[in-house]
N, C-alpha and C positions, 0 to 999 in steps of 0.2 A: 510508435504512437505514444503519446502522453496525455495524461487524462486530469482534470484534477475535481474532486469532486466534493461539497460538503454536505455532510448528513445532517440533518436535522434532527434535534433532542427527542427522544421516544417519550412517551406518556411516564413513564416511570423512571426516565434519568436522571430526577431529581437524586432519588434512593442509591443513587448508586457512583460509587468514584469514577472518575476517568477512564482508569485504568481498567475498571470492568465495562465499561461502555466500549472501549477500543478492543478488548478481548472478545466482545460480541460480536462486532461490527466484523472484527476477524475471521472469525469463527463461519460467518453465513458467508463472506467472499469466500473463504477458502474452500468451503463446501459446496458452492455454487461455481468454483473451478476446477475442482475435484470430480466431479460429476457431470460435467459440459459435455457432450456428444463428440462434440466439435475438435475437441483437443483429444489427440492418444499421447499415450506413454506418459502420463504427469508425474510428475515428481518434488518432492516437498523438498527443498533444498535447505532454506530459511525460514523459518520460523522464531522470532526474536521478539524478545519484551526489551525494552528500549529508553531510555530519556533522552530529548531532542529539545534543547533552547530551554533545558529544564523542566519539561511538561513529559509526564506518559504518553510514549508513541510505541509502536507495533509494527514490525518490518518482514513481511512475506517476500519470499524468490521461488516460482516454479517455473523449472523447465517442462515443457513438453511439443511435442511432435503437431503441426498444423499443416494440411497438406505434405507431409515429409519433411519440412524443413522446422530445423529447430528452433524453438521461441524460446524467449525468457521472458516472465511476466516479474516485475520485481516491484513492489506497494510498499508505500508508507502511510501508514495512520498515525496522522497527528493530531495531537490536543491540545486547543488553544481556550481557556478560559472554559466554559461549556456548552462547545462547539468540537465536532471529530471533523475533520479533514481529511481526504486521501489524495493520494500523489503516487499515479500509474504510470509506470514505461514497459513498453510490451516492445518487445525486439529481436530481431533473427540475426540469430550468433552471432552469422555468416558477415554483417553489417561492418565495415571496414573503421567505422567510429564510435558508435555509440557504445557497445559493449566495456570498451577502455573508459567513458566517462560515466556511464550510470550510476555507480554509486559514488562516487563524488556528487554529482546531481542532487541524490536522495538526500546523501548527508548532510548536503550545506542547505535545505529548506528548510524555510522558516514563514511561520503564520503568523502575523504581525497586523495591529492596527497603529496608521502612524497617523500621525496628526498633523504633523508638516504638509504643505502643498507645494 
């Protein structure tokens, strides 16, 4: 599964860098997949502060256990001007492809306004 999602500036994002805005944003994912019913055996693998196309990004990898089979949940939080981004691959090990390319994936995203048509 891939997900991509944009968060919208909180009330007080003005006050604050990127890079604490991404650490928030982190901060309540990882706690909100820390504590999921849904997932056994989690495990924090990556946890990483980051620069991505030049901008502060933030890069989580949990494994844990979903119905027995193993998952990888692997996020990037990216920031693009003052706007955070995430970019979700959730995937079971066992998957004959995806594992060898996900992070090449994560790596090579980029949030970009082009102007070209």
């Amino acid at each position: 599964t891939m997900l991509l999602t944009h968060f919208f500036p909180a009330s007080d994002a003005a006050s604050k860098t990127a890079a604490q805005c991404l650490d928030e944003i982190a901060a309540g994912f990882l706690d909100s997949i820390m504590t999921s019913a849904k997932l056994q055996e989690k495990e924090l693998q990556r946890n990483e502060s980051l620069q991505q196309n030049g901008s502060p990004a933030r890069r989580l990898t949990i494994r844990s256990l979903v119905n027995g089979r193993e998952i990888i949940t692997d996020t990037l939080f990216l920031s693009f001007k003052d706007d955070i981004w995430s970019i979700q691959l959730m995937y079971d090990t066992s998957d004959p492809i995806i594992p060898y390319h996900a992070t090449s994936l994560l790596d090579s995203a980029v949030i970009r306004m082009d102007t070209e048509e």
